[in-house]
N, CA, C and O atoms as a GROMACS GRO file, in nm:
protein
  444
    1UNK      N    1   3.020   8.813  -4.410
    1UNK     CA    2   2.925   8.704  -4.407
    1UNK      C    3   2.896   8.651  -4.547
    1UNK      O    4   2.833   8.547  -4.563
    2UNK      N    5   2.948   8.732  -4.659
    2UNK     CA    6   2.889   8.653  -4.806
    2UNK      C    7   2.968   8.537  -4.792
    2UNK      O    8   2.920   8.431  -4.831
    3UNK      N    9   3.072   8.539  -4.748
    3UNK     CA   10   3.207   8.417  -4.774
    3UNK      C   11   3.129   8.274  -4.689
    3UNK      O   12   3.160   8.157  -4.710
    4UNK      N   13   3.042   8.314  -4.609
    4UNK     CA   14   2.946   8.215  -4.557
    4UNK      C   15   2.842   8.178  -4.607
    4UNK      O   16   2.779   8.076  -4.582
    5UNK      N   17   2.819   8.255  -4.675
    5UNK     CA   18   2.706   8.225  -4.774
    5UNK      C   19   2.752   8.151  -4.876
    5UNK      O   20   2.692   8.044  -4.880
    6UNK      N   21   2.839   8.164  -4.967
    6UNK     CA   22   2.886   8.114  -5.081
    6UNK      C   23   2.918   7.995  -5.025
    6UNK      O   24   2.862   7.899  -5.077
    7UNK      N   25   3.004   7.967  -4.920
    7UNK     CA   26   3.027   7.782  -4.876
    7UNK      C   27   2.892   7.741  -4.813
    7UNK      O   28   2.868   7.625  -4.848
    8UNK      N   29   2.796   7.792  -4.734
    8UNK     CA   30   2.684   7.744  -4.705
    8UNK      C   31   2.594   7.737  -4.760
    8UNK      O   32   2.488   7.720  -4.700
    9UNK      N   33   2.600   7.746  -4.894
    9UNK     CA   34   2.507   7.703  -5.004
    9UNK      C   35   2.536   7.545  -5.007
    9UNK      O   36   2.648   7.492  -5.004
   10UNK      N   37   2.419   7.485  -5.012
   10UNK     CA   38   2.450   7.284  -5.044
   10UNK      C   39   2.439   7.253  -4.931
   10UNK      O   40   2.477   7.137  -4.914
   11UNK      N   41   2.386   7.327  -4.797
   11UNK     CA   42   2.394   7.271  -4.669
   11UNK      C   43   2.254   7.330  -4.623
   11UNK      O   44   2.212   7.442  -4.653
   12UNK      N   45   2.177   7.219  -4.528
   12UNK     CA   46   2.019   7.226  -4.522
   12UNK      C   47   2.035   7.346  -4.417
   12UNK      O   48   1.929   7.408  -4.411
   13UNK      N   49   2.139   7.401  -4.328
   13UNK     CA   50   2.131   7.522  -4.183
   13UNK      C   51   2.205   7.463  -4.134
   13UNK      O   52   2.219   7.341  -4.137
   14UNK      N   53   2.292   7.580  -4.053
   14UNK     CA   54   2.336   7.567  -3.919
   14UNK      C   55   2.273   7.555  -3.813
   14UNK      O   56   2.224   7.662  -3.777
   15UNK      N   57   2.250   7.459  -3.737
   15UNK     CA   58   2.160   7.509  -3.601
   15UNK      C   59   2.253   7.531  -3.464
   15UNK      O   60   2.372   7.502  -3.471
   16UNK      N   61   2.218   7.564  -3.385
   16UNK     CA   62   2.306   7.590  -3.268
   16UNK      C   63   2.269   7.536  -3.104
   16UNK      O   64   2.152   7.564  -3.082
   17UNK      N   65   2.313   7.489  -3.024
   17UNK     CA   66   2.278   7.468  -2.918
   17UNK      C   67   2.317   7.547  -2.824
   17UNK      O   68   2.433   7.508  -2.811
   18UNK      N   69   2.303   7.634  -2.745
   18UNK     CA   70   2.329   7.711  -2.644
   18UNK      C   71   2.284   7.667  -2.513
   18UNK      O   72   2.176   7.618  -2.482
   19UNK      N   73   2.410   7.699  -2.421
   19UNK     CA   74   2.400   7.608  -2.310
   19UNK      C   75   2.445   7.753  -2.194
   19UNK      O   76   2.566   7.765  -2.210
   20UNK      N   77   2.412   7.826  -2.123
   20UNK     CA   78   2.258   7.799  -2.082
   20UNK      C   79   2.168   7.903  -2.189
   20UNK      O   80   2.213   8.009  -2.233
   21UNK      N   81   2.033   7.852  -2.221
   21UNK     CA   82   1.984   7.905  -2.310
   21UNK      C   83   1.894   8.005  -2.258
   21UNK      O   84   1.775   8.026  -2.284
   22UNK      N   85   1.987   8.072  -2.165
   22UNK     CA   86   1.874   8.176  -2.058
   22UNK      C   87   2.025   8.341  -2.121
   22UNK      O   88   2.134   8.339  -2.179
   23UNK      N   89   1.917   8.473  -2.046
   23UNK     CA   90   2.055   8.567  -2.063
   23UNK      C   91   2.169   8.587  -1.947
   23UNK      O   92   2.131   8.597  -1.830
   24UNK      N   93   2.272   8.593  -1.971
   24UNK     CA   94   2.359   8.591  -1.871
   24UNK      C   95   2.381   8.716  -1.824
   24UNK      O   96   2.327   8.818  -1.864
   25UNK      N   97   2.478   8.704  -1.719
   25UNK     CA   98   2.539   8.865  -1.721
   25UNK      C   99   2.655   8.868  -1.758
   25UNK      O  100   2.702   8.767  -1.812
   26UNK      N  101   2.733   8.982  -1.739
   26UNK     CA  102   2.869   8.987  -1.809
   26UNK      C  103   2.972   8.978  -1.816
   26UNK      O  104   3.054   9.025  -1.894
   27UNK      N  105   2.983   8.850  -1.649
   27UNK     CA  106   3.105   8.814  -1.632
   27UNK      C  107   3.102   8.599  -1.693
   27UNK      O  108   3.189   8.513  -1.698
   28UNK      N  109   2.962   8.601  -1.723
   28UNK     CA  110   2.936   8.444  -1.764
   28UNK      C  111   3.014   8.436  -1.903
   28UNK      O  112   3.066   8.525  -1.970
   29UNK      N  113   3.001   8.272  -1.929
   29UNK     CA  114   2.996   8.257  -2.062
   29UNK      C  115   2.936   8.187  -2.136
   29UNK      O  116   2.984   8.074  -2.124
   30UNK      N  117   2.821   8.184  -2.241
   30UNK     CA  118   2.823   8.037  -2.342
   30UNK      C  119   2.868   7.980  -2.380
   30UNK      O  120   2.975   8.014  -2.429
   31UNK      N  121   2.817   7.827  -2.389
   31UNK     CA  122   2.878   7.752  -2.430
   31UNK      C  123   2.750   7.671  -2.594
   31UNK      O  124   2.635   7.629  -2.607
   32UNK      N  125   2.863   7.690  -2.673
   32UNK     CA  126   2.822   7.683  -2.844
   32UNK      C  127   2.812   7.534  -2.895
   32UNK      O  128   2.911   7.483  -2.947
   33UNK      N  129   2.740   7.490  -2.888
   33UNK     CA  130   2.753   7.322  -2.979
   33UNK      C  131   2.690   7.348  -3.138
   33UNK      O  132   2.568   7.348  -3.150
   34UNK      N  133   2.752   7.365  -3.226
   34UNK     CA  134   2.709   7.391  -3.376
   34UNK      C  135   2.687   7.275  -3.456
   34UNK      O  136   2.783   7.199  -3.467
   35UNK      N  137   2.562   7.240  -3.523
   35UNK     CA  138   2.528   7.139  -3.605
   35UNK      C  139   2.582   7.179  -3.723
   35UNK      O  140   2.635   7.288  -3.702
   36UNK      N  141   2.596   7.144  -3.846
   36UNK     CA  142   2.612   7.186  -3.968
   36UNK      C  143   2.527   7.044  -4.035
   36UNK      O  144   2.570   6.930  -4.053
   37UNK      N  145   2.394   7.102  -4.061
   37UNK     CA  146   2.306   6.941  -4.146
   37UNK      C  147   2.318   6.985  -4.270
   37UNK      O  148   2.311   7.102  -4.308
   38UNK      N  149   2.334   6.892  -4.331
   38UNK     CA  150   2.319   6.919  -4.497
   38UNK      C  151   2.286   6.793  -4.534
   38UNK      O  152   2.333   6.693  -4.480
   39UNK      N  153   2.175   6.792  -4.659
   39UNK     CA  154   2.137   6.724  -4.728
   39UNK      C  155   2.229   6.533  -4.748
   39UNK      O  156   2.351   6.519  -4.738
   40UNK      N  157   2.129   6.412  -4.777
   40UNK     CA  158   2.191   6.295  -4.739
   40UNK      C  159   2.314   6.226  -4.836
   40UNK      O  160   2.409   6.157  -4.800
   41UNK      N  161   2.259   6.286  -5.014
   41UNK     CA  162   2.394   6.243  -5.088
   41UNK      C  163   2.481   6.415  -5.084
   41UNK      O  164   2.435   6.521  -5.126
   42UNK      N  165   2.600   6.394  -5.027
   42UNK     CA  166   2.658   6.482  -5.053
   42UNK      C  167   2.788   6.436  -5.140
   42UNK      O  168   2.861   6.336  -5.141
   43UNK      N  169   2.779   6.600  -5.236
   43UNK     CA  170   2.919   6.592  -5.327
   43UNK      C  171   3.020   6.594  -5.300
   43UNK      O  172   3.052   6.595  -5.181
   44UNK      N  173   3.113   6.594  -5.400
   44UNK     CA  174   3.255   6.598  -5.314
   44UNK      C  175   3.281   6.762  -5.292
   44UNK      O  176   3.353   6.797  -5.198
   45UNK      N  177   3.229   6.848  -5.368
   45UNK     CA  178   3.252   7.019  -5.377
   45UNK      C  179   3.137   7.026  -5.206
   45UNK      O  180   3.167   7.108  -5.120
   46UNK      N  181   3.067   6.971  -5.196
   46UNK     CA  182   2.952   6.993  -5.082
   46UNK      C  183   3.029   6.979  -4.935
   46UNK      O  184   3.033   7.049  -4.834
   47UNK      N  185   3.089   6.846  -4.978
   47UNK     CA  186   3.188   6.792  -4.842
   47UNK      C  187   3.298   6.910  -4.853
   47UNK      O  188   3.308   6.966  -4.744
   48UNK      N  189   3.375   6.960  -4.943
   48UNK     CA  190   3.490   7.059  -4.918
   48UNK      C  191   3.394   7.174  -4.838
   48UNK      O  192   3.414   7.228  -4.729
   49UNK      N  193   3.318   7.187  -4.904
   49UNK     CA  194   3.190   7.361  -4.861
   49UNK      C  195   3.225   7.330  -4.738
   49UNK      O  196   3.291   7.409  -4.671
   50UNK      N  197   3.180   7.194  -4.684
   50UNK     CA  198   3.097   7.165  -4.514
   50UNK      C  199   3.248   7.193  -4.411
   50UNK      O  200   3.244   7.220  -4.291
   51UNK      N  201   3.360   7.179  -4.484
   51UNK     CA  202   3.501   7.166  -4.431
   51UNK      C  203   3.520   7.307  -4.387
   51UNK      O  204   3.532   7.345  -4.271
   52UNK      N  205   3.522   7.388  -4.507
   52UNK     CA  206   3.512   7.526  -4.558
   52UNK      C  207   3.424   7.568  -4.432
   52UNK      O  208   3.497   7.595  -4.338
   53UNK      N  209   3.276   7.582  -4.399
   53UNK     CA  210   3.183   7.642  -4.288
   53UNK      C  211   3.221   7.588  -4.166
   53UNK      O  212   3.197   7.672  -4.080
   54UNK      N  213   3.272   7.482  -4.113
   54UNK     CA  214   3.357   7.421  -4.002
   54UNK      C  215   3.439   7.529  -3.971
   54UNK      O  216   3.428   7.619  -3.888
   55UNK      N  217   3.545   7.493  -4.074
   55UNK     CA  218   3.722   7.644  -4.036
   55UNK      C  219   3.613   7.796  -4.018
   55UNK      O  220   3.635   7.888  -3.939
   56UNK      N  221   3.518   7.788  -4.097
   56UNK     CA  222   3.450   7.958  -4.081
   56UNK      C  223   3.384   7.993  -3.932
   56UNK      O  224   3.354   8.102  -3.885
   57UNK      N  225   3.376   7.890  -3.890
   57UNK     CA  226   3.231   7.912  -3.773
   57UNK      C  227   3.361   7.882  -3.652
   57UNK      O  228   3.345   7.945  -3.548
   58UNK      N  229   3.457   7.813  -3.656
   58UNK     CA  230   3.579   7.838  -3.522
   58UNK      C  231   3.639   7.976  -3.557
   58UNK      O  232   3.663   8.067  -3.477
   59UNK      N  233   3.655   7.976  -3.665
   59UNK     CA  234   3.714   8.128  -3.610
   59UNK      C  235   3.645   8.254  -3.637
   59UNK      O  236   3.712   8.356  -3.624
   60UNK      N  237   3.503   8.265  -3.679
   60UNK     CA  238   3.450   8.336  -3.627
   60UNK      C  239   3.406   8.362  -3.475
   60UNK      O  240   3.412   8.474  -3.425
   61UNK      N  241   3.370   8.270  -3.418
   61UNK     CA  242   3.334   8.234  -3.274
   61UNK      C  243   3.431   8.256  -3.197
   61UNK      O  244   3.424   8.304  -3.083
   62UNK      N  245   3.556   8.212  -3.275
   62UNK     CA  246   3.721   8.294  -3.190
   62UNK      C  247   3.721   8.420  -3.164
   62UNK      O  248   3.797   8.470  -3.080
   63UNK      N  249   3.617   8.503  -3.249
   63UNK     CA  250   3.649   8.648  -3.210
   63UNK      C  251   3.475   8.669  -3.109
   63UNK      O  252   3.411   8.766  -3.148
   64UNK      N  253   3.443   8.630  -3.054
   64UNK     CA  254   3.300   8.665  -2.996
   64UNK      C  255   3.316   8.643  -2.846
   64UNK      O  256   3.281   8.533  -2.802
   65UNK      N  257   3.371   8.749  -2.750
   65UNK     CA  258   3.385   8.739  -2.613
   65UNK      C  259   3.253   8.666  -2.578
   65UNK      O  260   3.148   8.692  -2.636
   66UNK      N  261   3.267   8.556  -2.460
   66UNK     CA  262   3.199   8.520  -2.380
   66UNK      C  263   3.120   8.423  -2.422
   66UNK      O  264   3.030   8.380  -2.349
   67UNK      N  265   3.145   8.364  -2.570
   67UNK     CA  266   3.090   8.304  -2.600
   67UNK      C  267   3.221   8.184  -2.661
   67UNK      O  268   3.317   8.222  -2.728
   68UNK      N  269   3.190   8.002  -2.610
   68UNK     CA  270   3.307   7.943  -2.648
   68UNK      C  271   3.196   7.810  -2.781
   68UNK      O  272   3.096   7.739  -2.769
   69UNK      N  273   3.288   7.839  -2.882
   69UNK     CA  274   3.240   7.723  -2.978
   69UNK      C  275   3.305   7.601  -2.915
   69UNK      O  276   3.427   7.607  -2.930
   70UNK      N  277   3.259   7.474  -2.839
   70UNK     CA  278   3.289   7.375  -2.811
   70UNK      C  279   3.335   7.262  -2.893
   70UNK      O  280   3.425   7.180  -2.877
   71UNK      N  281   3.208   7.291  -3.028
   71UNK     CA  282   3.168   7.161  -3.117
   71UNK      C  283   3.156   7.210  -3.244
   71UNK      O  284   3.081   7.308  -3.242
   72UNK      N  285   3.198   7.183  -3.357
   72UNK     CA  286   3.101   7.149  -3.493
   72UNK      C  287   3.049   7.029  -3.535
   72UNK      O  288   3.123   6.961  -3.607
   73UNK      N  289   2.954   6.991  -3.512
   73UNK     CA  290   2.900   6.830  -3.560
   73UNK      C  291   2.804   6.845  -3.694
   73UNK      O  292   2.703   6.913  -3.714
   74UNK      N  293   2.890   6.743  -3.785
   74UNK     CA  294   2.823   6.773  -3.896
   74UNK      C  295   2.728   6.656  -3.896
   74UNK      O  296   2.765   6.558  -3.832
   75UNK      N  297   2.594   6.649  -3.965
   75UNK     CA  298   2.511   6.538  -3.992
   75UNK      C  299   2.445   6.560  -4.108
   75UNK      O  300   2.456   6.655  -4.186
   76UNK      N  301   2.388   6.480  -4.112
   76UNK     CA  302   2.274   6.461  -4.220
   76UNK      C  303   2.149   6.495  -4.202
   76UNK      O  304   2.117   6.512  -4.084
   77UNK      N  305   2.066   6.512  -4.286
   77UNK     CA  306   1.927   6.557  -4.251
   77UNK      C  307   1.855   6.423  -4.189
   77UNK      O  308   1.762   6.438  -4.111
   78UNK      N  309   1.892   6.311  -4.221
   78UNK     CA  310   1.834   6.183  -4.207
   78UNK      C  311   1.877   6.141  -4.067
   78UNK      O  312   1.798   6.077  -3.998
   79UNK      N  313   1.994   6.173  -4.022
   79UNK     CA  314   2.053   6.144  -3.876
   79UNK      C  315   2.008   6.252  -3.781
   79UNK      O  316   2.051   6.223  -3.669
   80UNK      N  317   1.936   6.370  -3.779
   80UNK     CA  318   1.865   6.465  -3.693
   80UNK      C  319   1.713   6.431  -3.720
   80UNK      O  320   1.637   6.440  -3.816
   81UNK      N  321   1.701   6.380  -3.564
   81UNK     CA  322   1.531   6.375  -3.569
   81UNK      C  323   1.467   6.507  -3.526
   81UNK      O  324   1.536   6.596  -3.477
   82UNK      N  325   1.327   6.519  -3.544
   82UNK     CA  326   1.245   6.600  -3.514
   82UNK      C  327   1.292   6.664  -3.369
   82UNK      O  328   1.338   6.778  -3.363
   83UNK      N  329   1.276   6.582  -3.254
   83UNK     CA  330   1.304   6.597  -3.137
   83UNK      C  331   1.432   6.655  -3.107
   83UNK      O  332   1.422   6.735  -3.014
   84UNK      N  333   1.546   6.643  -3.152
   84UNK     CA  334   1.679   6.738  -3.178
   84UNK      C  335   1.672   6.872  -3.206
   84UNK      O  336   1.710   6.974  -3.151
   85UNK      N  337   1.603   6.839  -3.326
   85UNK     CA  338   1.608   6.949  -3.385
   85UNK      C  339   1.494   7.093  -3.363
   85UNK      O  340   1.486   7.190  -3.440
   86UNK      N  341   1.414   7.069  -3.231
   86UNK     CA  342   1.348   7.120  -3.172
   86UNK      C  343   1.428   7.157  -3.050
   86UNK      O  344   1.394   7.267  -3.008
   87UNK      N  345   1.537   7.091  -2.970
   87UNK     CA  346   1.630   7.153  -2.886
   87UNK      C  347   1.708   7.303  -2.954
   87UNK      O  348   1.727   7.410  -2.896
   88UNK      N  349   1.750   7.258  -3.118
   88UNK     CA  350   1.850   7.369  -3.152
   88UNK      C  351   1.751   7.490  -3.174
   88UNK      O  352   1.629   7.496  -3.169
   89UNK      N  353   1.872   7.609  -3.208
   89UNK     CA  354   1.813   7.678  -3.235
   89UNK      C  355   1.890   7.718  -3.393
   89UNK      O  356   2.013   7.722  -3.407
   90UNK      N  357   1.776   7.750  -3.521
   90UNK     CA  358   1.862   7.788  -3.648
   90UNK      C  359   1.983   7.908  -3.646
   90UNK      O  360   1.983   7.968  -3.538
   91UNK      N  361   2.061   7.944  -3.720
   91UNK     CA  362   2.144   8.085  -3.681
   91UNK      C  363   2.097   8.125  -3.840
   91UNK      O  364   2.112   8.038  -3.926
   92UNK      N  365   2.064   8.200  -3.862
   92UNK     CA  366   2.044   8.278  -3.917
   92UNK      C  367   2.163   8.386  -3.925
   92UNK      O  368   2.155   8.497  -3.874
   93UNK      N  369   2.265   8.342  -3.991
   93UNK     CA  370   2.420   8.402  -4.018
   93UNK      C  371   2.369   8.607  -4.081
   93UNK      O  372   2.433   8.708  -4.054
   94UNK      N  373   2.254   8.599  -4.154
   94UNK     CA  374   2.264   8.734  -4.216
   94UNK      C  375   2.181   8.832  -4.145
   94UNK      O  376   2.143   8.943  -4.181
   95UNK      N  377   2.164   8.775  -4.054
   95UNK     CA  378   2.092   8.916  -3.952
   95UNK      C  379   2.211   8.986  -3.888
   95UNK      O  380   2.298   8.944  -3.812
   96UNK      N  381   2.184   9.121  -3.950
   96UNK     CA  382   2.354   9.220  -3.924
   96UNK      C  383   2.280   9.298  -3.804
   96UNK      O  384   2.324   9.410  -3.780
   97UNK      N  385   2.177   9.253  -3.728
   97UNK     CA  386   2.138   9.291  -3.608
   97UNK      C  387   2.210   9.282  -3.511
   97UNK      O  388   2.240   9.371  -3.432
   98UNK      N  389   2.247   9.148  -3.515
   98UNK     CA  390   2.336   9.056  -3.402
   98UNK      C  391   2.478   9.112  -3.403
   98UNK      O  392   2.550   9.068  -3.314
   99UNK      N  393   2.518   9.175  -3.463
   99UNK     CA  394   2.668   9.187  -3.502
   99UNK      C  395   2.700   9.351  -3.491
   99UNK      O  396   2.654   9.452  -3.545
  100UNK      N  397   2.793   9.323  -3.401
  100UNK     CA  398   2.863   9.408  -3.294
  100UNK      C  399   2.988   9.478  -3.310
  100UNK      O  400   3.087   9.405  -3.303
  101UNK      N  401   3.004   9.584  -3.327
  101UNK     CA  402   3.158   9.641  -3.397
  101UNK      C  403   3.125   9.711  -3.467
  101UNK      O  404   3.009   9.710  -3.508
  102UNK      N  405   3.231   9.814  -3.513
  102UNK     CA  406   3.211   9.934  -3.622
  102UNK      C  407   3.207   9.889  -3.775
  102UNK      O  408   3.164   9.959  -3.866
  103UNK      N  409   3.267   9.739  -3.789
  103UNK     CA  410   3.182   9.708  -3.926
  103UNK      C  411   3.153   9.536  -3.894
  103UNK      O  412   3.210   9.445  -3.834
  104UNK      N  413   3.036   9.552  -3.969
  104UNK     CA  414   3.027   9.395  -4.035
  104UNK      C  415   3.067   9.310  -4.053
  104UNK      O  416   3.011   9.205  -4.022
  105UNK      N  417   3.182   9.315  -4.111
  105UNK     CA  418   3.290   9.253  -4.163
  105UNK      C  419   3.358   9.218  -4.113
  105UNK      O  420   3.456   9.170  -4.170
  106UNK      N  421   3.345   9.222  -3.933
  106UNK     CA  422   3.409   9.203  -3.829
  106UNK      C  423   3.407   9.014  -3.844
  106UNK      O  424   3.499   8.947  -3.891
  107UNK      N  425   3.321   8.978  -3.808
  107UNK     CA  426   3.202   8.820  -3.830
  107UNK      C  427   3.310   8.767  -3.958
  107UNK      O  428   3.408   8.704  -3.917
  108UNK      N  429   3.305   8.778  -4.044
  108UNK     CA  430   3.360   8.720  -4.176
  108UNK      C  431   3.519   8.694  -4.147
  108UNK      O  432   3.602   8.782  -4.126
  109UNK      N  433   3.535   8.601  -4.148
  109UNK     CA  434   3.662   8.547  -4.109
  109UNK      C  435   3.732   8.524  -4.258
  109UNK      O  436   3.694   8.459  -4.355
  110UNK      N  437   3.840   8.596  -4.237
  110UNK     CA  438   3.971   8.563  -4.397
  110UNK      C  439   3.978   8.397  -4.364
  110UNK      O  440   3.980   8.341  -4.254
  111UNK      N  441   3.983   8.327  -4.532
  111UNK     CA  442   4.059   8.226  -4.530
  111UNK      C  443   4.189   8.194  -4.485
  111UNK      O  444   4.234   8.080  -4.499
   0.00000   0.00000   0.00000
């Protein structure tokens, strides 16, 4: 997860939409719509980052049974209103709570 950190620096959060946003059982699956907002002038190193957390977040999500990344939609802070952004929910990438497997390092996807 640092390798997500280091490109998700320059970007305001990931938020996530989860569809259904109830718990399933264990033959269902989610379905993932991922925002990536970042700030309104972006750089050109900011735009590579945002490219960079795009390729990171499909193939991390490639390895997460039962759960399908549909979307990455990138925006701006200025193009997400209040009301949106009260549907998502933030991900909070460094909670090693969530993360499942004999290491960590499972989540962190090689370039």
């Amino acid at each position: 997860m640092q390798k997500m950190k280091r490109v998700h620096d320059g970007t305001s959060g990931i938020y996530l939409e989860l569809k259904p946003y109830s718990e399933l059982n264990d033959t269902a699956s989610y379905s993932v719509l991922a925002y990536l907002i970042g700030p309104d002038n972006l750089s050109n190193e900011r735009v590579a980052n945002a490219a960079k957390v795009v390729a990171l977040l499909y193939k991390a999500f490639s390895k997460c049974r039962g759960v399908e990344l549909t979307d990455v939609v990138q925006r701006t802070e200025a193009e997400v209103t209040m009301a949106r952004l009260k549907q998502l929910r933030r991900w909070d990438y460094h909670d090693y709570l969530s993360v499942r497997g004999d290491n960590e390092t499972e989540l962190e996807p090689a370039e």
